[in-house]
Every structure is written in structure tokens, then in C-alpha cells.
C-alpha positions in Angstrom: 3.5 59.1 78.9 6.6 61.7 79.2 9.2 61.5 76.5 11.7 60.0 78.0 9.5 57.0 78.4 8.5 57.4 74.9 12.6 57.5 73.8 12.5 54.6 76.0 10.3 52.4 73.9 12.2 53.3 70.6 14.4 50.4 69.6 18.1 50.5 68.6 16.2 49.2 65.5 14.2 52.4 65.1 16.9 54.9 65.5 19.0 52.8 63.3 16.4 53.3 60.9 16.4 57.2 61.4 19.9 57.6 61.2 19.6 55.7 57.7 17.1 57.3 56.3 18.3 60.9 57.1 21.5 60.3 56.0 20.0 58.5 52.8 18.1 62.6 52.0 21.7 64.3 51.6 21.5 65.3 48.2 18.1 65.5 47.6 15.7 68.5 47.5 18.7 70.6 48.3 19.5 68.4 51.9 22.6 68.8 52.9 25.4 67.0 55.4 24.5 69.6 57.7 21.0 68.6 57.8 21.3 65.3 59.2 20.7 66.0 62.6 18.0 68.3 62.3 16.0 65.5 60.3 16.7 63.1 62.8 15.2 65.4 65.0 12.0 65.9 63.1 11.7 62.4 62.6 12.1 60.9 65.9 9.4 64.0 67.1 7.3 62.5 64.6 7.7 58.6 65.6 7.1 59.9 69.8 4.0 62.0 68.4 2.6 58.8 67.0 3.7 56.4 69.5 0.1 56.4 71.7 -1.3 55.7 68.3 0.5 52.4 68.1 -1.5 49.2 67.9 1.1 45.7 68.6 -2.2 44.0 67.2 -1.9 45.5 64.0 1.8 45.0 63.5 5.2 45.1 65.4 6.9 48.4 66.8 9.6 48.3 64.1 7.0 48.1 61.2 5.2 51.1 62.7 8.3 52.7 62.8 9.2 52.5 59.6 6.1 53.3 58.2 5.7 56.6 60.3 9.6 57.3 59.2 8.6 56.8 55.3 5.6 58.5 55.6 7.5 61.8 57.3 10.5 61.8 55.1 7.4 62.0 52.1 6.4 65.1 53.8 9.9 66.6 54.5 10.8 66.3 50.5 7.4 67.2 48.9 7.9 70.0 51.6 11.3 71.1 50.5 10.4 70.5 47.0 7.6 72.8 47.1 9.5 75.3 48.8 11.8 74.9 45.6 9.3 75.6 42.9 7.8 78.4 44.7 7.0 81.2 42.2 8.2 83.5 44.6 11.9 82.3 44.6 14.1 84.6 41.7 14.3 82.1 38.7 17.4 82.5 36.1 19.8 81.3 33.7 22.3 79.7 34.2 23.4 81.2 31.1 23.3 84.9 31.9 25.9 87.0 32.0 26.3 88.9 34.8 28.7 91.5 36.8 31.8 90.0 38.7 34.6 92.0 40.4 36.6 89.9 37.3 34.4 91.2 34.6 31.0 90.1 33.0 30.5 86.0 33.0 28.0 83.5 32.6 26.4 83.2 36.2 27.5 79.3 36.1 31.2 80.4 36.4 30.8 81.8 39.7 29.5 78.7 41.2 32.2 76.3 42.5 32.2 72.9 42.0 32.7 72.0 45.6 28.9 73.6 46.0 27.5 72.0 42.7 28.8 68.6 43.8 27.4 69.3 47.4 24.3 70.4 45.8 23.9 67.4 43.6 24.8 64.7 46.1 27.7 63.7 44.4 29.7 64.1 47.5 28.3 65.0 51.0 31.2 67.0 52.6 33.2 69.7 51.5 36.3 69.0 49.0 38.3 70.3 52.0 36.4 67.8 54.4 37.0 65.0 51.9 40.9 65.6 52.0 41.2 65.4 55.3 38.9 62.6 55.8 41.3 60.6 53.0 44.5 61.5 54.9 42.4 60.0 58.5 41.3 57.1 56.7 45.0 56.5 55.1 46.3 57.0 58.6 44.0 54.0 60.3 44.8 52.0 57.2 48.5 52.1 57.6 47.9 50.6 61.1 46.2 47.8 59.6 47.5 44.5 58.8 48.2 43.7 55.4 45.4 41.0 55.0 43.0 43.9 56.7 44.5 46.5 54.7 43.6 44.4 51.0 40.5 44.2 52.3 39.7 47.9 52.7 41.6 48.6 49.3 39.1 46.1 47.8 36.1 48.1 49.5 36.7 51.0 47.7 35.5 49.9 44.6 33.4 47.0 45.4 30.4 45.7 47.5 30.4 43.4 50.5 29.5 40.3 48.1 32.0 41.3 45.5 35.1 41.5 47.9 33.8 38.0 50.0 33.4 36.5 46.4 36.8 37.6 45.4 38.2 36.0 48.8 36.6 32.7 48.4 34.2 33.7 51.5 30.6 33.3 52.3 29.5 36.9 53.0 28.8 36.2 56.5 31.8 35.0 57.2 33.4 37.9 55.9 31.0 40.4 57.7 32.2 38.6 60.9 35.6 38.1 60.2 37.0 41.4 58.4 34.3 43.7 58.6 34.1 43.6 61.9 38.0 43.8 62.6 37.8 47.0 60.1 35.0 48.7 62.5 36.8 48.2 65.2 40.1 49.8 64.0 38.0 53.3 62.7 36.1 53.3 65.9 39.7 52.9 67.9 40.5 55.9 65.9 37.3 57.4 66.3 36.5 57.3 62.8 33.0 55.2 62.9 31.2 57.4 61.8 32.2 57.2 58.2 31.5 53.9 58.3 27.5 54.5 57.9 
């Protein structure tokens, strides 16, 4: 079967799932924003690799799918992880003092805290990324109607069951009503992807 076939057969499910779950590895093993495209890659290889192999008697394409994405993204970090304690990699303190063009300091000084917080998965852009991403995102919200515009100010801080709670809403509703109202206004402003 060629691959466009084999792209063919891959539900919106099933990349859904990939786009989750390589978004889900920024911040672990060293995975970056960067990276998210290149593990999407790897994965979907991986799915149309295994594809023939599927059986619909066994179980339905989606299970398969997420099995074969679980089991790769296994691989990829005990992968990456291995890479990270190779003995071959230099190995120091944190602690020692090395020489700067400002004078001897502990090697942790030199490292910002845009990369530590990067590196950690604390945040998964840049600080610079992040301001401008806050000044787009204040920009669709102003647009917003002041019921809509609550809503997102409420979405900072809590969850989906919190905010419908708060409202007096069944979730559902809320996903229908204001959630999808909110999509629509980032993806007008072309902003949907942040909402992953």
C-alpha cells in the first residue's frame, strides 16, 4: 500500500492523538518546543510502518493507534534518556567556578533562566515568545465581549469544570456555548494554535 494510502487510513482521531502526545514530551528528557514537529514525524512513520500489521479483529484502528504511539514515545524517552546518562557526555558541577569574560563564577550563573525554565518544562517558549504571545492573546481578548472576555480571565487560573461550576453551567454546555465562541475568536486571529 503507498503512503498516501496509508495517511489515508489515519483518523483525525489518530493525529489528534500525535499532536497530543508530542506536545505532552516538551519538557521532558531535554524535548523542546522545537521538537514537536520532528516527533510527530517519527511517530506517524512509526503508526504507517505498523499499519499492514493491523488486525480490526483484535481491536479498533484508534486502539492500535494509541498503543503503537505509547509504545514509540517509550522508545523516544528511554532513547533520549540514555543518550543523557552516557558516560561519554562531560559531567560537572553546577557548583564550579569557572572563567567568564566578567570574572570567575559558579558555572550556574551563566545559565539563564529563560533556558533553565525551557529546560525544565516550566514554560515551552522563550520569555521573549511568551511576551509577545501575552500582548496577541490580550489583543483577541479585548475584541471579546465582556461575558466572553470573564470567561477567558476565569481560564487562566481554573479548569473547564471549575469555570462551568462557577457559572452555574453543565460542562457541556459550557464547552458548547463559550468554549467554542473563544476558539473561534483565536482561530479568526489565527491564534489556535495556543489553544492545544
Amino acid at each position: 500500500m503507498d503512503t498516501s494510502k496509508q495517511k489515508q487510513q489515519l483518523t483525525k482521531y489518530t493525529m489528534t492523538l500525535v499532536h497530543c502526545k508530542a506536545r505532552q514530551l516538551v519538557g521532558k528528557a531535554g524535548y523542546t518546543q522545537d521538537d514537536i514537529k520532528d516527533i510527530e514525524q517519527d511517530l506517524i512513520r512509526d503508526l504507517l510502518e505498523r499499519l499492514p500489521k493491523f488486525d480490526p479483529a483484535k481491536a479498533t484502528l484508534n486502539t492500535f493507534a494509541v498503543r503503537v504511539v505509547e509504545g514509540k514515545i517509550s522508545k523516544l524517552l528511554r532513547d533520549r534518556q540514555a543518550e543523557m546518562r552516557d558516560h561519554r557526555r562531560e559531567a560537572f558541577s553546577m557548583n564550579e567556578e569557572i572563567e567568564t569574560e566578567e570574572g570567575p563564577m559558579e558555572r550556574h550563573e551563566t545559565i539563564g533562566q529563560d533556558e533553565i525554565d525551557l529546560r525544565t518544562g516550566r514554560y515551552n517558549r522563550p520569555a521573549a515568545d511568551h511576551a509577545h504571545l501575552l500582548m496577541d492573546m490580550n489583543a483577541v481578548l479585548i475584541g471579546l465581549s465582556p461575558e466572553l472576555r470573564q470567561v477567558a480571565d476565569m481560564l487562566r487560573t481554573q479548569s473547564v469544570a471549575e469555570v462551568a461550576r462557577d457559572l452555574g453551567i453543565p460542562r457541556r454546555t459550557f464547552r458548547d456555548r463559550h468554549l467554542a465562541q473563544l476558539r473561534e475568536a483565536f482561530a479568526a486571529n489565527r491564534m489556535d494554535d495556543y489553544l492545544r
